[in-house]
The first five atom37 places (N, CA, C, CB, O) and aatype in JSON, in Angstrom:
{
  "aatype": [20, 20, 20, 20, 20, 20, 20, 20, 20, 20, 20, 20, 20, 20, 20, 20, 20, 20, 20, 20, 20, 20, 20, 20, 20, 20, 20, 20, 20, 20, 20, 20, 20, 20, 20, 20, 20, 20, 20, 20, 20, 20, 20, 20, 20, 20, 20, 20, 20, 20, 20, 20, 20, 20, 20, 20, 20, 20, 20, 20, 20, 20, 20, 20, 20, 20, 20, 20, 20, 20, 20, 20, 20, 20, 20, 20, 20, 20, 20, 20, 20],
  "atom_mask": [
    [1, 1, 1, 1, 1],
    [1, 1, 1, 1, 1],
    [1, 1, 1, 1, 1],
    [1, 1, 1, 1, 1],
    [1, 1, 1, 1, 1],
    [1, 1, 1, 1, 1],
    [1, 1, 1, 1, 1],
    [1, 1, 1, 1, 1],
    [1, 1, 1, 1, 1],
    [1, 1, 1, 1, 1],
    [1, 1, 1, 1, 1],
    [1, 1, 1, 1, 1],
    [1, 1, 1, 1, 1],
    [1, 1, 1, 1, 1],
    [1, 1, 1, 1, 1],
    [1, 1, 1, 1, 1],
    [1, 1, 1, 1, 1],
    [1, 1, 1, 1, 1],
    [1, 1, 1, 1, 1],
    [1, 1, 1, 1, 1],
    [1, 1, 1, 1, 1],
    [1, 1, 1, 1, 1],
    [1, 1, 1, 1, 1],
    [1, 1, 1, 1, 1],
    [1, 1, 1, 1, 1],
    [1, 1, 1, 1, 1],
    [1, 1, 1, 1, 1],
    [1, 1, 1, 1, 1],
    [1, 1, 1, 1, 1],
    [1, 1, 1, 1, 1],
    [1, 1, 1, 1, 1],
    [1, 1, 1, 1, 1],
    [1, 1, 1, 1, 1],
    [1, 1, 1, 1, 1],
    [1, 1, 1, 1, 1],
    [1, 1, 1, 1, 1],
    [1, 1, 1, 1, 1],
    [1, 1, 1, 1, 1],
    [1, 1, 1, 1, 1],
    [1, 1, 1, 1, 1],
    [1, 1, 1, 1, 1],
    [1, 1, 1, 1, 1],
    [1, 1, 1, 1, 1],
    [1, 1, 1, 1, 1],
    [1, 1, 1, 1, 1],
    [1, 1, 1, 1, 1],
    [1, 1, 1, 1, 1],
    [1, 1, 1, 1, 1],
    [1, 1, 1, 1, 1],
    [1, 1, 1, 1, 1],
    [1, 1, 1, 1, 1],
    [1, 1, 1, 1, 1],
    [1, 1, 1, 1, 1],
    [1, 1, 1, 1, 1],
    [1, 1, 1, 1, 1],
    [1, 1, 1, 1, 1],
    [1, 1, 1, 1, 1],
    [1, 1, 1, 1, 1],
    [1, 1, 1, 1, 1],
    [1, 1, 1, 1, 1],
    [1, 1, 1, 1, 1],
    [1, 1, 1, 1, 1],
    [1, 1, 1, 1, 1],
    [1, 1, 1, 1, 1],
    [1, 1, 1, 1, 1],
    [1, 1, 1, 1, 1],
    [1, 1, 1, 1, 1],
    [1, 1, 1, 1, 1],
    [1, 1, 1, 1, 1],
    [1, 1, 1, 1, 1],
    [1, 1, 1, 1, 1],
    [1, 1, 1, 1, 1],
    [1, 1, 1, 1, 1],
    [1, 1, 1, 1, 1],
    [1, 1, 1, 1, 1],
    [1, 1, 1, 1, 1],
    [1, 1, 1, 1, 1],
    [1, 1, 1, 1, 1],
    [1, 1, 1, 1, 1],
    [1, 1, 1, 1, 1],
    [1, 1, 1, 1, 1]
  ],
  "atom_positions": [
    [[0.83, -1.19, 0.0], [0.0, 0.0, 0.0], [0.88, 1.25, 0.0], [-0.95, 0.0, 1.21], [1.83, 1.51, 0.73]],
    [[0.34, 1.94, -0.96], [1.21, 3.58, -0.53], [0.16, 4.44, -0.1], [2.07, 4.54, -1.95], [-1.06, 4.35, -0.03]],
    [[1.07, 5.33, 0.17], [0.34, 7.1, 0.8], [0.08, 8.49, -0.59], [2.01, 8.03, 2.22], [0.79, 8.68, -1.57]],
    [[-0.77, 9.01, -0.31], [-1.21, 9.91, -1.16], [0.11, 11.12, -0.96], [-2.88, 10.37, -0.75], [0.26, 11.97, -1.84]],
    [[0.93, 11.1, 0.16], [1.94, 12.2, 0.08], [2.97, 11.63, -0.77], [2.53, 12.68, 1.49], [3.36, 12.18, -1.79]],
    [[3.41, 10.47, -0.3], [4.49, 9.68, -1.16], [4.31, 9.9, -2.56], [4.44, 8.13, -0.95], [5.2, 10.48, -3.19]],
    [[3.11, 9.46, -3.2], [3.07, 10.32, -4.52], [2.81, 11.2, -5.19], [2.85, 10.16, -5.02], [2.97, 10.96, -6.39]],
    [[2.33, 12.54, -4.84], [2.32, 13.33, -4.79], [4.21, 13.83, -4.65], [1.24, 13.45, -3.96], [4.65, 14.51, -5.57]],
    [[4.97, 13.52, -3.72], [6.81, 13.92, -3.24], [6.77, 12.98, -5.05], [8.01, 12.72, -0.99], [6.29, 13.56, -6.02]],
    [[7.12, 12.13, -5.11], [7.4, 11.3, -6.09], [7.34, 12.09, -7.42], [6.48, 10.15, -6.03], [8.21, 12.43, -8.23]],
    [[5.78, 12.3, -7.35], [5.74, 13.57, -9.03], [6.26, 14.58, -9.11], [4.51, 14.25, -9.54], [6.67, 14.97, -10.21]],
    [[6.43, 15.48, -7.74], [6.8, 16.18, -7.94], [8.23, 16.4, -7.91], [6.2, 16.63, -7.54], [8.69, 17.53, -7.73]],
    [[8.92, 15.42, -8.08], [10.45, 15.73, -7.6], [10.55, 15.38, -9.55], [11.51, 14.34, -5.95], [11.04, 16.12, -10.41]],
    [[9.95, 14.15, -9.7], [9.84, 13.74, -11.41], [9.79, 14.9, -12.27], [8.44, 12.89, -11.82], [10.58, 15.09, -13.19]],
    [[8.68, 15.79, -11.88], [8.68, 17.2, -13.13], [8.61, 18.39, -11.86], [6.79, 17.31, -14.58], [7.78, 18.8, -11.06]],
    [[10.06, 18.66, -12.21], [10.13, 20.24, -11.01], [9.3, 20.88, -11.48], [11.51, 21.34, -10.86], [8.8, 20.75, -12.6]],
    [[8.96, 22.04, -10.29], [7.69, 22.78, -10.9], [6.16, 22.68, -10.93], [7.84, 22.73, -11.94], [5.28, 23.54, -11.0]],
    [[6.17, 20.82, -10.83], [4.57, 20.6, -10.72], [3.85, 20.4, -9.62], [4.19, 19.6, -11.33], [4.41, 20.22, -8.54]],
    [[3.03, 20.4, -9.69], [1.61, 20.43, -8.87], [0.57, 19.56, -8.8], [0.96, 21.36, -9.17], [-0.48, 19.6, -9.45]],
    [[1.02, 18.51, -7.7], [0.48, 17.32, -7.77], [-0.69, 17.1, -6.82], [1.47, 16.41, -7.57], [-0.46, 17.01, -5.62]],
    [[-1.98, 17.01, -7.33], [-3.39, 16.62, -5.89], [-3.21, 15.65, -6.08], [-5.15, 16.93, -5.81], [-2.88, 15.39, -7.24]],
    [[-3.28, 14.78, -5.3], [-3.58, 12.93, -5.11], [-4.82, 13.05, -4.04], [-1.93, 11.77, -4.22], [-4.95, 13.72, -3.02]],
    [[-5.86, 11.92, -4.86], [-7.23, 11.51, -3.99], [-6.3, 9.56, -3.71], [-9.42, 11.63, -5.42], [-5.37, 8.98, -4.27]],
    [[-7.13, 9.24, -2.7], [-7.34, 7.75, -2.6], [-8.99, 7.75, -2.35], [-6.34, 6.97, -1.23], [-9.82, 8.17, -1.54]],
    [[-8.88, 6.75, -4.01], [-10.65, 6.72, -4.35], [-11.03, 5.68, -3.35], [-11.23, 6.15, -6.15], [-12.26, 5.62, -3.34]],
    [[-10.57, 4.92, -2.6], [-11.24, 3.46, -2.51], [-10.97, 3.68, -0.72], [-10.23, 1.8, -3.57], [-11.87, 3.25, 0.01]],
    [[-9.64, 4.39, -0.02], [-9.43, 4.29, 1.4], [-8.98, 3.28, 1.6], [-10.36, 4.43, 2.2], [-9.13, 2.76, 2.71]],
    [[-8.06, 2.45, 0.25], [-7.21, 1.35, 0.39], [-5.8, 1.66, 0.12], [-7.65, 0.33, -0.45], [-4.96, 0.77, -0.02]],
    [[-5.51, 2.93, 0.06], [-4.09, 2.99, -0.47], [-3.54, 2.67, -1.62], [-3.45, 2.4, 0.13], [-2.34, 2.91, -1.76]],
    [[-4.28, 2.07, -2.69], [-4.09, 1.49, -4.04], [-4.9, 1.89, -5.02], [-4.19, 0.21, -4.06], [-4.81, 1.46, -6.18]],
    [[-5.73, 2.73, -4.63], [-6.33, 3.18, -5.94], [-6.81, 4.72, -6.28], [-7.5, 2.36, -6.09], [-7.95, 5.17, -6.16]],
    [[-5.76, 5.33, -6.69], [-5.94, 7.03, -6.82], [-6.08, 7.82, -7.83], [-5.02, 7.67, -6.41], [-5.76, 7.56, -8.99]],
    [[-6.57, 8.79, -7.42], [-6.62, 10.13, -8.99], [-5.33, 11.03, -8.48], [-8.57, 11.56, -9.11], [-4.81, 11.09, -7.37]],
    [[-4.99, 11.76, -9.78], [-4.0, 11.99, -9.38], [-4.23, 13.3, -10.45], [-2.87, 10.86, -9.36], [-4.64, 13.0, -11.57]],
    [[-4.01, 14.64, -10.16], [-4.37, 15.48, -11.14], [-2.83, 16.4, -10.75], [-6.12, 16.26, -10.98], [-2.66, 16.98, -9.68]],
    [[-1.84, 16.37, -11.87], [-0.47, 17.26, -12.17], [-0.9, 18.44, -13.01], [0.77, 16.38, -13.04], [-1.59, 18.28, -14.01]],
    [[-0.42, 19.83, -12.53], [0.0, 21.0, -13.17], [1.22, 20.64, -13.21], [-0.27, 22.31, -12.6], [1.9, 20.3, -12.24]],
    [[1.71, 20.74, -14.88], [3.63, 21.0, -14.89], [3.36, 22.06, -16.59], [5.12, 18.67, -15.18], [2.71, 22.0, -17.64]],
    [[4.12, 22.71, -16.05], [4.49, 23.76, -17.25], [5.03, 23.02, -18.45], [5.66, 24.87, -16.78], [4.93, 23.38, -19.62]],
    [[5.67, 21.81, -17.92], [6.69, 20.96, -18.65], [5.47, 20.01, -19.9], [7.74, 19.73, -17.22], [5.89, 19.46, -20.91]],
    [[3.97, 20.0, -19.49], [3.18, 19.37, -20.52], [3.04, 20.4, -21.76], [1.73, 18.94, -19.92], [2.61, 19.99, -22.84]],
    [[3.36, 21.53, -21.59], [3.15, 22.44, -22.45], [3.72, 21.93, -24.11], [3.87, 23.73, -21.79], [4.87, 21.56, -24.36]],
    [[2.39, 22.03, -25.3], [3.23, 21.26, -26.44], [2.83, 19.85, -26.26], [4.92, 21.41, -26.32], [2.85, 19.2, -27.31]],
    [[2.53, 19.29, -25.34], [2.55, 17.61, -25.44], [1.16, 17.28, -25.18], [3.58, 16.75, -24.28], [0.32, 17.95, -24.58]],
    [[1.07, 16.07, -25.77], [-0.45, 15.3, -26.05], [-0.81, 14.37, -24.98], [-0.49, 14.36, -27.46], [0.2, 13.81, -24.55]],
    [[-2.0, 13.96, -24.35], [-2.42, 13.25, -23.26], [-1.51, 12.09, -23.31], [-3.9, 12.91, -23.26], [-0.75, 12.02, -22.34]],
    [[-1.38, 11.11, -24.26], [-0.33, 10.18, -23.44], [0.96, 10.45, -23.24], [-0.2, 9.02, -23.94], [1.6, 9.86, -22.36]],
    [[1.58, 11.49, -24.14], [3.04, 11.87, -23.38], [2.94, 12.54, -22.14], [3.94, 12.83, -24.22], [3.6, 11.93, -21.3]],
    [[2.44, 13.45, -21.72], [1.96, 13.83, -20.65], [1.78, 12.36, -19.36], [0.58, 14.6, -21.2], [1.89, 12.42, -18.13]],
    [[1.62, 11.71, -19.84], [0.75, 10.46, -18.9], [2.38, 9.79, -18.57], [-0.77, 9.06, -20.07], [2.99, 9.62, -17.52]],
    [[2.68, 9.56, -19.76], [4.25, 8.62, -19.94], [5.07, 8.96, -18.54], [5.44, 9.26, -21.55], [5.42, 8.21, -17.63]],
    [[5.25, 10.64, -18.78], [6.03, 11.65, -18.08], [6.11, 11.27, -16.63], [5.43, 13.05, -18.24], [7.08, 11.04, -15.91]],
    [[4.5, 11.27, -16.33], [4.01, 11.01, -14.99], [4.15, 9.5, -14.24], [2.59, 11.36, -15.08], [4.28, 9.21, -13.05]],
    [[4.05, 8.72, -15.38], [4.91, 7.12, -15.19], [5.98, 7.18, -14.81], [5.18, 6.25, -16.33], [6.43, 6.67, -13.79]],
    [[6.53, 7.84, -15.62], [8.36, 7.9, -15.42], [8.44, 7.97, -14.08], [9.33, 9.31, -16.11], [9.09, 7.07, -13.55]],
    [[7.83, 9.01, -13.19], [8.38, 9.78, -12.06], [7.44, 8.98, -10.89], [8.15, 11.65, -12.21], [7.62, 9.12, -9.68]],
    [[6.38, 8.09, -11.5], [6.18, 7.35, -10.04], [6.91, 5.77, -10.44], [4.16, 7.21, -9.49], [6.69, 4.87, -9.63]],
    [[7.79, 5.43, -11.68], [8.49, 4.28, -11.7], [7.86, 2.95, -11.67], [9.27, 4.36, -10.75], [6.84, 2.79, -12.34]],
    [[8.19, 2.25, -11.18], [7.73, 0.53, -10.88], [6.62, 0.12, -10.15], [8.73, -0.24, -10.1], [6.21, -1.03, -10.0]],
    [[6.08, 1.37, -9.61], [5.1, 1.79, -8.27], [3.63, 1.67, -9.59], [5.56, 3.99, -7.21], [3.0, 0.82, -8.96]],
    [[3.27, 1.77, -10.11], [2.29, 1.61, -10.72], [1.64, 0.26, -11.51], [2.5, 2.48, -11.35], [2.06, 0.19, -12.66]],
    [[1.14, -0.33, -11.32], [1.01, -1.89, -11.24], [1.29, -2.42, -10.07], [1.82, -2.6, -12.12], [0.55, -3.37, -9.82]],
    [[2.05, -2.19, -9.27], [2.9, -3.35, -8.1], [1.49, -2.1, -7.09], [5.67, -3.22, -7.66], [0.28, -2.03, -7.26]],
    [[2.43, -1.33, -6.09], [1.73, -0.34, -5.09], [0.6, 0.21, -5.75], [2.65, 0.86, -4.59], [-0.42, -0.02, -5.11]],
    [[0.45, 0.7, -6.56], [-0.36, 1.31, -7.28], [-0.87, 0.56, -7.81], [-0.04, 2.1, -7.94], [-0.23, -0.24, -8.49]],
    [[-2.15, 0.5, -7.72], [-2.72, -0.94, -8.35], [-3.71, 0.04, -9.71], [-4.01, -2.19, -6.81], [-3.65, -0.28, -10.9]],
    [[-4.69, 1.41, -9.11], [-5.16, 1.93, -10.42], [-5.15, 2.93, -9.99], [-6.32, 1.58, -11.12], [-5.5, 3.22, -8.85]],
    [[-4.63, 3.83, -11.05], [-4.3, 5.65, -11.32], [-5.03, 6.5, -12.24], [-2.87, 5.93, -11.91], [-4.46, 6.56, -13.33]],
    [[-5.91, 7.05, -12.18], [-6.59, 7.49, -13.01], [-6.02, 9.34, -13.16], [-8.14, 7.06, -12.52], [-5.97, 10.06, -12.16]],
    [[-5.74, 9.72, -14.2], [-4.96, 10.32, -14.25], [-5.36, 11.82, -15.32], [-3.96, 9.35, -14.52], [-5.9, 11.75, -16.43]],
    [[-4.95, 13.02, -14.65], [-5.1, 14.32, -15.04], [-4.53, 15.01, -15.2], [-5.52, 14.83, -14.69], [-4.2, 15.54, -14.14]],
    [[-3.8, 15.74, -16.62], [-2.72, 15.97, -16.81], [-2.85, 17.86, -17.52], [-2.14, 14.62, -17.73], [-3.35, 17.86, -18.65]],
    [[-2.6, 18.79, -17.17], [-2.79, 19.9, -17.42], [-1.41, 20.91, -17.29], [-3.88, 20.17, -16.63], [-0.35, 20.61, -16.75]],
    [[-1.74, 22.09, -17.89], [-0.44, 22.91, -17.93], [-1.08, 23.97, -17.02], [0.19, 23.47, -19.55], [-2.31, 23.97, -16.95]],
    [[-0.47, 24.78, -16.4], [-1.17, 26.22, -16.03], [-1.87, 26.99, -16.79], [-0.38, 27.07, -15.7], [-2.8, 27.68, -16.35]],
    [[-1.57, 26.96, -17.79], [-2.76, 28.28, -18.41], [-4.18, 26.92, -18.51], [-2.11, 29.32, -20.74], [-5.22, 27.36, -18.01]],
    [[-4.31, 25.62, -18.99], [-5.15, 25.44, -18.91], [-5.76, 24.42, -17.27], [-5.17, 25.12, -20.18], [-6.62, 23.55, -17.38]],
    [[-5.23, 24.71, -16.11], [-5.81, 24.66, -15.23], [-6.28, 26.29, -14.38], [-5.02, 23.7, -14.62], [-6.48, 26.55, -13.19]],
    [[-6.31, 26.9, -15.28], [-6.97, 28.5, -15.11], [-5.6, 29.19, -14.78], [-8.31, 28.78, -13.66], [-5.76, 30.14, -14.02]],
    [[-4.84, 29.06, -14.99], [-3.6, 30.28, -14.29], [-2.52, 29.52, -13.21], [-4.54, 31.71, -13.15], [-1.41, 29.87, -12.81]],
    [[-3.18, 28.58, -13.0], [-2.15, 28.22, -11.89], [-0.79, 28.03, -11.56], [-2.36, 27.42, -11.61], [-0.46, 27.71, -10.42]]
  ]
}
């Protein structure tokens, strides 16, 4: 089981700069939404964006992470942020 801070530290160390909410949908530790602001999606299409966010939580997705449902935005289009 992981923690919603652990990934949340995890993404955000993956794309400096971003802005990671983590929910746990279920209150099992294994199954979260996960919505990133990174300036760094800017230019890129929902699954590179997604890839990115793989990268930076690693091996943890399938194994700890059992399902991630996933939200991927830049600042201008999460309103300014």
């Amino acid at each position: 089981m992981f923690s919603v801070d652990k990934i949340k530290e995890l993404v955000e160390q993956g794309l400096p700069g971003a802005q990671a909410t983590v929910r746990d949908t279920t209150g099992t530790n294994d199954h979260f939404e996960l919505q990133v602001i990174a300036s760094a999606f800017e230019g890129k299409g929902p699954i590179e964006r997604h890839r990115m966010v793989y990268a930076a939580l690693g091996a943890l997705v399938g194994a700890e992470i059992h399902a991630l449902s996933l939200r991927t935005v830049t600042p201008a289009e999460a309103g300014g942020k």
